[in-house]
C-alpha positions as CSV (number, residue, x, y, z in Angstrom):
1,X,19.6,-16.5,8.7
2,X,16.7,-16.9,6.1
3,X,14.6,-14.4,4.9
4,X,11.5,-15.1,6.8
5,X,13.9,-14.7,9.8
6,X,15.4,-11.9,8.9
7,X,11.8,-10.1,8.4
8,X,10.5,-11.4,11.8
9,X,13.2,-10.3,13.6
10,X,13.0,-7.1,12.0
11,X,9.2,-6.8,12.5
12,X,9.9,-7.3,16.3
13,X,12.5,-4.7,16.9
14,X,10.4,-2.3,15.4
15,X,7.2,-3.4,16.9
16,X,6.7,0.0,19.1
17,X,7.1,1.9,15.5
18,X,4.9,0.4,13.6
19,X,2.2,0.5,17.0
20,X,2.7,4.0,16.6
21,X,2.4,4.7,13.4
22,X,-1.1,2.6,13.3
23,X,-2.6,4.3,16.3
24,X,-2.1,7.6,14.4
25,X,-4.6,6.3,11.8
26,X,-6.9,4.5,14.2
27,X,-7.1,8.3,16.3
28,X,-9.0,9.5,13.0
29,X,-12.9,9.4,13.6
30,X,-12.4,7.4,9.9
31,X,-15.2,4.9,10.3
32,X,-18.4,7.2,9.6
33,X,-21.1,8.4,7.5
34,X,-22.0,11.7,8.9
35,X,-20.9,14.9,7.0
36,X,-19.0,16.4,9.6
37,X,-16.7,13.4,9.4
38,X,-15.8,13.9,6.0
39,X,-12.9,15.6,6.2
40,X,-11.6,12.7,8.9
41,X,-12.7,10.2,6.2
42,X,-10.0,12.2,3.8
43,X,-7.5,12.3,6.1
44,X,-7.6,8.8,6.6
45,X,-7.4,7.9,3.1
46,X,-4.4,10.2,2.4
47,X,-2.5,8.4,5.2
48,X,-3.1,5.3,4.1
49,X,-2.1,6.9,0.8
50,X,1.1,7.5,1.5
51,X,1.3,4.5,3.9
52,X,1.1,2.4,0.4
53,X,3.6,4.6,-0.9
54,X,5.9,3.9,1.1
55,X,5.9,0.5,0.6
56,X,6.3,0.6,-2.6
57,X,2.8,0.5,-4.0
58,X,2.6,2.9,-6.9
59,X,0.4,5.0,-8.2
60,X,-1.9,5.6,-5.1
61,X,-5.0,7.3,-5.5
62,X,-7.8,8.3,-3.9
63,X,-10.8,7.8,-5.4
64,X,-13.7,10.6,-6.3
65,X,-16.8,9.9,-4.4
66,X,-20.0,12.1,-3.5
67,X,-19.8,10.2,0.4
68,X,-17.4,8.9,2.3
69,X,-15.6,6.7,2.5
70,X,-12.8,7.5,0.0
71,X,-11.4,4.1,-1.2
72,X,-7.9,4.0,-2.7
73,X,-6.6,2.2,-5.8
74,X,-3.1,0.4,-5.3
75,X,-1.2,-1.6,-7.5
76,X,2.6,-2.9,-6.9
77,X,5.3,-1.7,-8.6
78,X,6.9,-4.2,-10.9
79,X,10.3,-5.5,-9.2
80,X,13.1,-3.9,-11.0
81,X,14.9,-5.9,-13.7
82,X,18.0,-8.1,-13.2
83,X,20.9,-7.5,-16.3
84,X,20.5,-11.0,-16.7
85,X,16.4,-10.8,-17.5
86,X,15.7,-10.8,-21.3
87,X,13.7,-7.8,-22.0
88,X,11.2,-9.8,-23.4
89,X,10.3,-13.6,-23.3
90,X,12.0,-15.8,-26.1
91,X,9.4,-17.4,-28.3
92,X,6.6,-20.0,-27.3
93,X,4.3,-22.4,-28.7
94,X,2.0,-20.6,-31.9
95,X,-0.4,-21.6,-29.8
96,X,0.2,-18.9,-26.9
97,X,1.3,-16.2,-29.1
């Protein structure tokens, strides 16, 4: 089984999960610009915080604003390295140096 096939089928067995887990976010009144939703705004951006987290994006953080919304800054993590990667690249051209 490939990958790809390996992932859908995965995906689909936990289809009710991950459902669940996004209709928790979508219950936050996240999509405002009132005040009194501000605290929902920061709620929402600390899930999806820790949503990225867990996946593997890392660092998180969630952005200082004076308003909502809060948007977050993600980057991946670099793959770990194999025994058999050089820790650095051998020499190129002068040119790319």
């Amino acid at each position: 089984m490939s990958d790809v096939d390996l992932a859908v089928q995965y995906a689909r067995e936990h289809q009710t999960d991950f459902l669940d887990e996004y209709k928790d976010l979508l219950r936050i009144p996240s999509i405002s610009t009132l005040p009194e939703h501000a605290q929902d705004m920061r709620r929402a951006a600390e899930w999806i915080t820790a949503e990225l987290e867990r996946l593997g994006f890392n660092p998180v953080e969630i952005m200082p604003r004076e308003r909502p919304p809060a948007p977050l800054r993600a980057a991946p993590r670099a793959p770990p390295r194999c025994k058999s990667m050089p820790a650095r690249a051998p020499p190129g051209p002068a040119s790319l140096r």
